[in-house]
C-alpha positions, 0 to 999 in steps of 0.5 A: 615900828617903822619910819623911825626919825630924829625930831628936828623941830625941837620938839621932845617928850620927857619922862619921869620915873622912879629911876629919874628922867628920861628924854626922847627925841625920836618918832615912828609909826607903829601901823597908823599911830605915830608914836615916840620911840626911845631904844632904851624903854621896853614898851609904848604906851597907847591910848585906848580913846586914840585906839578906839577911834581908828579900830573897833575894840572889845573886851569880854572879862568873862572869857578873857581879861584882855583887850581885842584890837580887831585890825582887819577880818583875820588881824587881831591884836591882844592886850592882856592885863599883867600884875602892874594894872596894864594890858600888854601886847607882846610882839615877840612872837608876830609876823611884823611882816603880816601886821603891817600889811594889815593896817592897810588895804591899798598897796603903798611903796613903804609897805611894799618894802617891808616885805623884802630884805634891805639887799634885794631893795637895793638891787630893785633899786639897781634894777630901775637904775638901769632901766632909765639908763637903757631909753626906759624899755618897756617891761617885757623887753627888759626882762628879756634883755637881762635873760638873754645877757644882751648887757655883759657883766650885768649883775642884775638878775630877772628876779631883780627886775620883778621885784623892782616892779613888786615894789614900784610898780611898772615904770611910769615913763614906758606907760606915758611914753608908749600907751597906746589907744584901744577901743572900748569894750561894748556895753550890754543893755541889762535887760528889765527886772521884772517885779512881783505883782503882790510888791508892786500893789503892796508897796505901791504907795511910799513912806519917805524919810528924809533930813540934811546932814554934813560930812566935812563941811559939805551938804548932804541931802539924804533919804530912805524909804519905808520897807523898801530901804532905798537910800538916795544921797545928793549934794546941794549947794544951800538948804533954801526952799528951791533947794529942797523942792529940787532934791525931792523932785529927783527922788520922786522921779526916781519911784514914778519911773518904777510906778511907785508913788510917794504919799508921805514924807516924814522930816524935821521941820526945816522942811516945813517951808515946803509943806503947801508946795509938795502937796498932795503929798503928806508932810509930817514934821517931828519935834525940834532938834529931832531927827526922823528914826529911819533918817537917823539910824540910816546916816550911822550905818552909812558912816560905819560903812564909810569908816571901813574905806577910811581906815584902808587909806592912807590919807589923813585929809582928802578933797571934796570931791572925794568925799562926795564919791566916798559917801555915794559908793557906800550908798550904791553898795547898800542898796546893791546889796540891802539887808537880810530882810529885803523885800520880795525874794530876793530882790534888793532895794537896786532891782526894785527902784533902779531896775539894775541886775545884781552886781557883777564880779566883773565890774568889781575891778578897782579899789576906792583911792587907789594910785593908777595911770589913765590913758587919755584919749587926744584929738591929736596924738602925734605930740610929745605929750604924755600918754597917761595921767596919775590919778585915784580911783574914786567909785563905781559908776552905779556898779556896772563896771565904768569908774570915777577917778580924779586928777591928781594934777588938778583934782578934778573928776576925769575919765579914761582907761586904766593902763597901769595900777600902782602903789602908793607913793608918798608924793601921791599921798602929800599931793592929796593932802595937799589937794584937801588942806587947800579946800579947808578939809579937816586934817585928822590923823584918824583918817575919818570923816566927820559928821555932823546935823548940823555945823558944830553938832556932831553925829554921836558916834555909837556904833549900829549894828547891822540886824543880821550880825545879831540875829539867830538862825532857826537852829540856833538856840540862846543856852542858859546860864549856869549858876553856882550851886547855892546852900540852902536858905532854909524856911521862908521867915516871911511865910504865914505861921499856922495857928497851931503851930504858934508858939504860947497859943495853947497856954492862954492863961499866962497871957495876963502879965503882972506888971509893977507900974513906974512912977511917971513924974520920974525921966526914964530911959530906955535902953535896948538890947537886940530885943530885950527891953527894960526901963529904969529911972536915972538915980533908982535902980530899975523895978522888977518887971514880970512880963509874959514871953515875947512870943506869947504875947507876938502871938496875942497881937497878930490873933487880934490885929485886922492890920499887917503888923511890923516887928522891928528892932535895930537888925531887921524888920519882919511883916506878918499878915 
């Protein structure tokens, strides 16, 4: 646990065991949950919905009673089940170090502290201390100022000073103070992605499927195209007939420019207001409160993709202009990279509509939401002005290495060069917060976003799974189970008894049974016994009955019956045919 602190609020949780009562007033945070701490209990109790909502968990009894909490691609928490009933995960044995960096991706001050021992933060500490009293050098100079001992009786090492730049970055002043401007690097043109005559005829005609949905209170327009998968998403300002008509005059764009032509388009039927506008182009509406399948099944994954960069932040509420930029990046990156089935060889869905080469490992240089400063290009750059501005990185500009970011002093969308990447203070992230509380953005310790159809409706949240994580290789076999070896049930009692073998069938002269009748006017009771039969009057002793064997005369029956018939008692029933 970390970030341990007295509650100050008045705020208290008790507890009360079979050793009497027991109050906390201390919080921390154990990775993204916060939890109460109390020095003298043994263990937190956390909750599995609470749990599920940030970390995807599994539990397979048949390999193991336990609990997997998958924290990352290589963190993996285990609860296993002891004798009380609860799953325990025991954190002797863990590097607390290890665990902590990866509850999350973006480098943070606190994180970055728990890496080091609380002597060589102070001397860091000391480090920056005397770098603002020395006219705030630049970074390189500094070092070789405490190399060479141009400061006597300086404590401070080099070590020190790097590690005050591992822990806080490099100093925010020399990069506002001393940036200066450097010309931009040459865009290439990318040269045309030539396409397949056999994809250009077979798909010349497209099926689109397209609905509304909201993610944090904003509108999202989205779209996806039979067999090729492009998905399109934009952000209109109302759901009007206008509206619509633009939103899907951009995307018809889109497919003319490759010479791909849009012959259907399947939606809800809000979209029914523009069915004569849109002609010839077909409009097919499902049912009411129905989504398109397509439509449907595209909005969860994109959720699911944008889950994964929620749970690398560590903001629990963001800006609208985030949100939007969140929404497009994990829509540029799955038509970048398409699914396992991608039409032609090859090709994805960006080589076919957008006639973009696949992405670059060059362009691929910033992570969304992180703390970096811009230089800011003036028309007049002999001021005393800052050189830089503090900003977060939101997406790739169709991921061709130019970058969004957004101001953190007004929270609107800028350009510029990245001169410095640092990590995340926490005043960066209270002004983020800040920024998405004063735009009425959800405030949610889960970090996620939330989707909805429609305001009030929620997106269930069942997860789906991409085609390829399930799919088997043309090596791979499904093995069959292995099942315990069984006794053996003998006969079968419903299989058909041949006549030879039936039991009395070669002694026909005992089937005429003599029977002493019973008086009618008589009441008779009758009272069976796991298949014997008698009958007797109440106040009389019971007659004598002589009566043939009752296989015998089972064998009579089912001889002469043209029917199935049932035998029954209280046990069981039997059908003969």
């Amino acid at each position: 646990m970390t970030d341990i602190e007295t509650i100050t609020d008045g705020e208290s949780l008790r507890l009360h065991t079979s050793g009497g009562i027991l109050d906390t007033h201390q919080k921390g945070r154990f990775g993204g949950f916060t939890v109460w701490y109390n020095p003298k209990c043994l263990a937190n109790i956390l909750s599995l919905a609470l749990v599920s909502d940030q970390y995807r968990v599994t539990l397979d009894t048949e390999v193991t009673n336990a609990f997997t909490v998958h924290i990352s691609a290589g963190h993996d928490m285990k609860f296993v089940r002891y004798s009380p009933g609860l799953y325990l995960y025991d954190a002797s044995n863990v590097d607390m170090s290890k665990l902590r960096s990866s509850f999350s991706f973006l480098q943070t001050v606190s994180s970055n502290k728990s890496l080091f021992r609380s002597r060589d933060i102070r001397k860091a500490d000391a480090a920056v201390s005397l770098n603002r009293r020395t006219n705030h050098v630049a970074t390189r100079k500094f070092e070789r100022v405490i190399s060479k001992n141009l400061i006597i009786n300086c404590p401070l090492t080099v070590g020190d000073v790097r590690r005050s730049h591992a822990i806080y970055g490099p100093p925010l002043p020399s990069l506002k103070g001393r940036t200066h401007y450097q010309e931009s690097a040459r865009v290439n043109v990318p040269s045309l992605i030539p396409l397949p005559r056999e994809i250009c005829g077979d798909l010349a005609n497209v099926t689109l499927c397209c609905d509304f949905h909201f993610v944090n209170g904003v509108t999202v327009f989205h779209t996806i195209s039979r067999r090729i998968n492009y998905r399109t998403v934009s952000f209109p300002l109302s759901r009007s007939k206008a509206s619509i008509l633009h939103e899907l005059n951009i995307v018809k764009q889109r497919y003319n420019a490759r010479g791909f032509r849009i012959v259907e388009i399947h939606a809800d039927n809000e979209f029914s207001k523009v069915e004569n506008d849109i002609l010839p182009i077909r409009l097919h509406c499902c049912g009411v409160d129905d989504h398109v399948p397509e439509v449907e099944r595209s909005v969860r994954t994109q959720k699911n993709e944008n889950r994964s960069v929620c749970h690398a932040m560590p903001y629990k509420c963001i800006p609208r202009v985030m949100v939007r930029q969140l929404i497009l990046q994990g829509n540029e990156f799955l038509n970048a990279f398409g699914s396992e089935d991608n039409i032609g060889d090859g090709l994805t869905p960006r080589n076919i509509i957008d006639n973009l080469p696949h992405v670059d490992y060059n362009h691929l240089k910033y992570e969304f939401g992180e703390y970096v400063q811009l230089h800011i290009s003036e028309r007049i750059t002999n001021t005393m002005r800052s050189r830089t501005i503090g900003a977060l990185v939101l997406g790739p500009r169709n991921i061709r290495g130019r970058y969004t970011f957004m101001s953190l002093e007004t929270g609107n969308i800028i350009d510029g060069r990245v001169v410095a990447q640092l990590p995340i203070t926490d005043a960066v992230i209270a002004r983020v917060e800040e920024l998405g509380q004063e735009q009425n953005q959800p405030f949610r310790f889960s970090k996620m976003l939330k989707y909805e159809w429609r305001p009030g409706r929620t997106i269930n949240d069942d997860d789906v799974f991409d085609d390829e994580d399930v799919q088997l290789l043309d090596d791979d076999v499904i093995p069959d189970p292995i099942l315990p070896d069984l006794p053996d049930a003998g006969p079968n009692p419903f299989a058909p008894i041949p006549e030879a073998d039936l039991p009395g069938a070669a002694a026909p002269d005992i089937l005429e049974p003599a029977v002493v009748p019973v008086e009618e006017e008589q009441p008779v009771e009758i009272i069976a016994d796991q298949g014997a039969q008698g009958a007797h009057t109440v106040d009389e002793e019971p007659p004598a009955i002589v009566a043939e064997p009752a296989a015998a005369q089972g064998a009579q029956e089912i001889l002469d019956a043209p029917e199935p018939i049932h035998f029954q008692n209280e046990e069981e029933e039997k059908v003969f045919f």
